[in-house]
C-alpha positions as CSV (number, residue, x, y, z in Angstrom):
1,X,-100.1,-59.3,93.3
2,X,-102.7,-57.9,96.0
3,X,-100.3,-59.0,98.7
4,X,-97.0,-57.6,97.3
5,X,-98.6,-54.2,96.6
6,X,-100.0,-54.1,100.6
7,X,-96.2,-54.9,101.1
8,X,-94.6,-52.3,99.3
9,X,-96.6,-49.7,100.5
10,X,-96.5,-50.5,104.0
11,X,-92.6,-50.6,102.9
12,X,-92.8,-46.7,102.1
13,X,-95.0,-45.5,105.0
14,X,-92.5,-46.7,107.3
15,X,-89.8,-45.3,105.3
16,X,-91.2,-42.2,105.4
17,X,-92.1,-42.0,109.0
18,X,-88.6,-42.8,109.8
19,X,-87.1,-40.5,107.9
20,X,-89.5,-37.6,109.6
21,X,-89.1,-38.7,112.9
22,X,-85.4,-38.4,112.4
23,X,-85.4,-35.3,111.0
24,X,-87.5,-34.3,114.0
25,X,-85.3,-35.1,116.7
26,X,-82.2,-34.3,114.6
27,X,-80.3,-37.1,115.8
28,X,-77.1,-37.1,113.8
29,X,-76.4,-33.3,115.3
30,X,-75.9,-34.9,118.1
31,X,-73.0,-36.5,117.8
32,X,-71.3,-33.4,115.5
33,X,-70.1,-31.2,118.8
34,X,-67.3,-28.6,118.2
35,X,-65.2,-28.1,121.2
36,X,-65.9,-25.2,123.4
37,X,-62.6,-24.2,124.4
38,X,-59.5,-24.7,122.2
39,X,-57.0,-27.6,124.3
40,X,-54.1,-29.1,123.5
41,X,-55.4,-31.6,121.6
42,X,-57.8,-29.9,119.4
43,X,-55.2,-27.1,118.5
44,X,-52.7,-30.1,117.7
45,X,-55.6,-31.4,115.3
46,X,-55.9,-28.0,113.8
47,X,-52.1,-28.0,113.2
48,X,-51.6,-25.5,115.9
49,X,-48.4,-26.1,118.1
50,X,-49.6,-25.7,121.9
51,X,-45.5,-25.4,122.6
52,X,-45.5,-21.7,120.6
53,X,-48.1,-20.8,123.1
54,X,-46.3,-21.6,126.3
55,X,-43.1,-20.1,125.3
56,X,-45.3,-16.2,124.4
């Protein structure tokens, strides 16, 4: 009983410290980048037809 409570406590503080070092470095932002310029193939993924453009 001693040994599984030492367990599931050491369980928790490494949850936690996970979960506020990830916060910290914000780590799934990362990986969430909008394009900076609209090209061809983000405009087609926005349902934008690059051909209307070149015809203007």
């Amino acid at each position: 009983m001693n040994q599984s409570l030492a367990i599931s406590i050491s369980i928790i503080v490494v949850f936690v410290v996970v979960v506020l070092i990830g916060k910290k470095f914000n780590l799934s932002s990362r990986y969430e980048r909008k394009p900076r310029i609209l090209n061809s193939w983000s405009a087609l993924d926005k349902g934008i037809d690059p051909t209307d453009e070149d015809k203007a």
